[in-house]
C-alpha positions as CSV (number, residue, x, y, z in Angstrom):
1,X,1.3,-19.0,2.4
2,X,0.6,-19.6,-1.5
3,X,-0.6,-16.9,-3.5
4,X,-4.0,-18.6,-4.5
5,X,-4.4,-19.4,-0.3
6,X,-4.8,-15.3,0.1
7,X,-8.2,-15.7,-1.2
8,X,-9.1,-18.4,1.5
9,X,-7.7,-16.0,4.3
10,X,-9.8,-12.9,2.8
11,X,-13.2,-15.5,3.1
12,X,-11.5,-17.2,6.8
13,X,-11.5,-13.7,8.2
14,X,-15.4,-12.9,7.7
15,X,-15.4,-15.0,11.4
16,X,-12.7,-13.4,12.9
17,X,-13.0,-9.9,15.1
18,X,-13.4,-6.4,13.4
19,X,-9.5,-6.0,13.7
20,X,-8.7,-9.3,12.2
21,X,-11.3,-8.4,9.2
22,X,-9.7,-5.1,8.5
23,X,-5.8,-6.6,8.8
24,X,-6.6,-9.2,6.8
25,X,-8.3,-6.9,3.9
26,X,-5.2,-4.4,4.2
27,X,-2.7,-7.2,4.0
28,X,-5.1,-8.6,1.2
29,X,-4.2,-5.3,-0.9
30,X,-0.9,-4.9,-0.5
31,X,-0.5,-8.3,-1.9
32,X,-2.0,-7.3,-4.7
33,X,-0.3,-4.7,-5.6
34,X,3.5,-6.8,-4.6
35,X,2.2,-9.2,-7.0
36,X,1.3,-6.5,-9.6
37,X,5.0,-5.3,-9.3
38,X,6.4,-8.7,-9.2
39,X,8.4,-9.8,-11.6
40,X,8.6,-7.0,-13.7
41,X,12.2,-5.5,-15.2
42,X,12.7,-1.6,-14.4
43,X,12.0,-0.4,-17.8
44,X,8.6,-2.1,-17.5
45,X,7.7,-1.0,-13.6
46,X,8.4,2.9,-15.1
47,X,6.6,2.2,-18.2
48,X,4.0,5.2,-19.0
49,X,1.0,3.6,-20.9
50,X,-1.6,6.3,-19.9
51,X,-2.1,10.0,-20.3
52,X,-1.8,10.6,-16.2
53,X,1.9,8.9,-16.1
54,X,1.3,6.9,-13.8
55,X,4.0,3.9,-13.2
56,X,3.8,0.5,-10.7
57,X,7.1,2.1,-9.7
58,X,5.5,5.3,-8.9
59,X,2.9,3.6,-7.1
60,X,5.0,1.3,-4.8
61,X,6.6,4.3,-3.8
62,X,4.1,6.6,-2.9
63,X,2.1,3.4,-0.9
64,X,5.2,3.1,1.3
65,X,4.9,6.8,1.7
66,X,1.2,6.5,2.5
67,X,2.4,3.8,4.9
68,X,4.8,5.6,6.5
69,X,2.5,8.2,6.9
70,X,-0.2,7.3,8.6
71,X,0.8,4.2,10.5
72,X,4.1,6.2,11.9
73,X,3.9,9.9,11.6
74,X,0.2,10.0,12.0
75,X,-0.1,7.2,14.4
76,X,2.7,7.1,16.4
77,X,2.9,11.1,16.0
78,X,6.6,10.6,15.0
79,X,8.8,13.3,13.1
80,X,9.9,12.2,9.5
81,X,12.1,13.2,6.8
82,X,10.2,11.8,4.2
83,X,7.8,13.8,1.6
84,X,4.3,14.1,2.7
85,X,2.2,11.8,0.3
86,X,0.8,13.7,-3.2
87,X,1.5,14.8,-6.8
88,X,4.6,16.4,-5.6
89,X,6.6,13.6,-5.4
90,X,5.6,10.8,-3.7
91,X,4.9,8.7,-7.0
92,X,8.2,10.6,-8.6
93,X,11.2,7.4,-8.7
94,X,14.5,8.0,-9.0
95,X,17.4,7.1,-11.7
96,X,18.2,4.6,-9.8
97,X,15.4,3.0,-7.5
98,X,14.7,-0.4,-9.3
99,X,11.6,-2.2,-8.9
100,X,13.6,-4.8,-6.7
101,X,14.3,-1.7,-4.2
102,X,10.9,-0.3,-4.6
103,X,9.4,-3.3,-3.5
104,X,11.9,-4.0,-0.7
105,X,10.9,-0.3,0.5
106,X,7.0,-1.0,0.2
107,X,7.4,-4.6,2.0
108,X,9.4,-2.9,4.7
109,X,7.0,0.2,5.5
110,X,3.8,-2.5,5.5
111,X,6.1,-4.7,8.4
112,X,6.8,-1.1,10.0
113,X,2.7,-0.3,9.9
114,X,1.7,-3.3,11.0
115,X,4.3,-3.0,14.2
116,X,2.8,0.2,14.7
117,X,-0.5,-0.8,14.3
118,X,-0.4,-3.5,17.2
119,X,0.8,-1.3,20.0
120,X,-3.3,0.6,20.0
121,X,-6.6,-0.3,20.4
122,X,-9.0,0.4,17.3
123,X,-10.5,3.1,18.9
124,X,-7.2,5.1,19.3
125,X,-7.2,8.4,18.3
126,X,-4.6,10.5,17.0
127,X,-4.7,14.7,15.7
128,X,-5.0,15.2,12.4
129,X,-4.1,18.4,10.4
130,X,-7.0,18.5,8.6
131,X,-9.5,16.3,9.5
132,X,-8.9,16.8,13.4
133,X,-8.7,14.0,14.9
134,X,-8.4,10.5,13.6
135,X,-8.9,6.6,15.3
136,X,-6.9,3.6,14.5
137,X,-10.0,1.9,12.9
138,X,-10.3,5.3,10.7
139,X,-6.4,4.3,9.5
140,X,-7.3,0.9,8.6
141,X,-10.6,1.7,6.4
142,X,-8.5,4.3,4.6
143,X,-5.7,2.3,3.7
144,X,-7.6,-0.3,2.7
145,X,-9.8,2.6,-0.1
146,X,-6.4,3.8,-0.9
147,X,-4.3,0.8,-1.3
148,X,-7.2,-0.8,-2.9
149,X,-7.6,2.1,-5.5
150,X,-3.5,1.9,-6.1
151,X,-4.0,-1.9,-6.8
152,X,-6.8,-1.4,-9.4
153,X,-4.4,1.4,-11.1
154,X,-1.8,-1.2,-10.9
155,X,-3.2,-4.3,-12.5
156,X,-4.5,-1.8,-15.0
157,X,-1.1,-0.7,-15.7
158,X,0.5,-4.6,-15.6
159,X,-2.2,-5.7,-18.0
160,X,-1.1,-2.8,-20.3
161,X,2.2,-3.8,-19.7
162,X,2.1,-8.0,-20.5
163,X,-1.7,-9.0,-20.5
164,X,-1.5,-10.1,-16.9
165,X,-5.6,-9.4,-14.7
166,X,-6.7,-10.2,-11.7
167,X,-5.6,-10.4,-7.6
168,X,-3.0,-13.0,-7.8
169,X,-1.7,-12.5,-11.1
């Protein structure tokens, strides 16, 4: 698929299923935020324009966190060795994670969800630490507030970076 054809997939899905609607508005986000990433150098994904520090670099990582987090350790109920998402360093990047590996990571976590994903029913629900207990359908509508809200952060950042705006550029 072209970039520009992701609108007409967002507006195709309005007929589809409540699953397809809320896959399709998740997928819909992440590409916005692989196409805020895109193309940048390293020095320009870890770029610090406002007071907060916020990076794209720092936010493809901690969205392959929040991925990994609630698609497979929340989901699946898996064990994992990676950080919990937060301030404590899930949008922290290393010396030497480029962008190119940062976005390889997120890419890979989103294929990872979305296997997850397709093994329950909407209405699957999972413990949760500290909201109890959590659905499949609860995962999606979160995921798409907080990769949405990373997205928005994000093409504020890249327009602060090179004057790029908007969801598919």
């Amino acid at each position: 698929m072209t970039e520009p054809d992701v609108l007409a997939v967002v507006g195709s899905a309005g007929g589809g299923g409540e699953r397809e609607v809320l896959e399709t508005f998740l997928d819909f986000q992440r590409g916005v935020v692989r196409r805020k990433a895109a193309g940048l150098s390293d020095e320009q994904a870890r770029r610090t324009p406002v007071p907060s520090g916020t990076t794209i670099a720092g936010l493809l990582k901690h969205l392959a966190i929040v991925e990994h987090n609630w698609f497979e350790r929340i989901l699946t109920q898996q064990p994992s060795d990676l950080p919990a998402p937060g301030p404590d360093g899930s949008f922290t990047v290393g010396e030497d994670e480029t962008v190119e590996d940062l976005l390889a990571a997120y890419v890979a976590a989103c294929a990872r969800s979305r296997e997850h994903a397709a093994k329950f029913e909407l209405d699957h629900l999972v413990p949760q630490e500290e909201l109890g207990q959590v659905s499949l359908r609860w995962v999606y509508v979160h995921m798409i507030e907080e990769t949405a809200r990373h997205a928005g952060h994000a093409d504020i950042l890249r327009e602060l970076t090179d004057g790029s705006t908007g969801v598919v550029g």
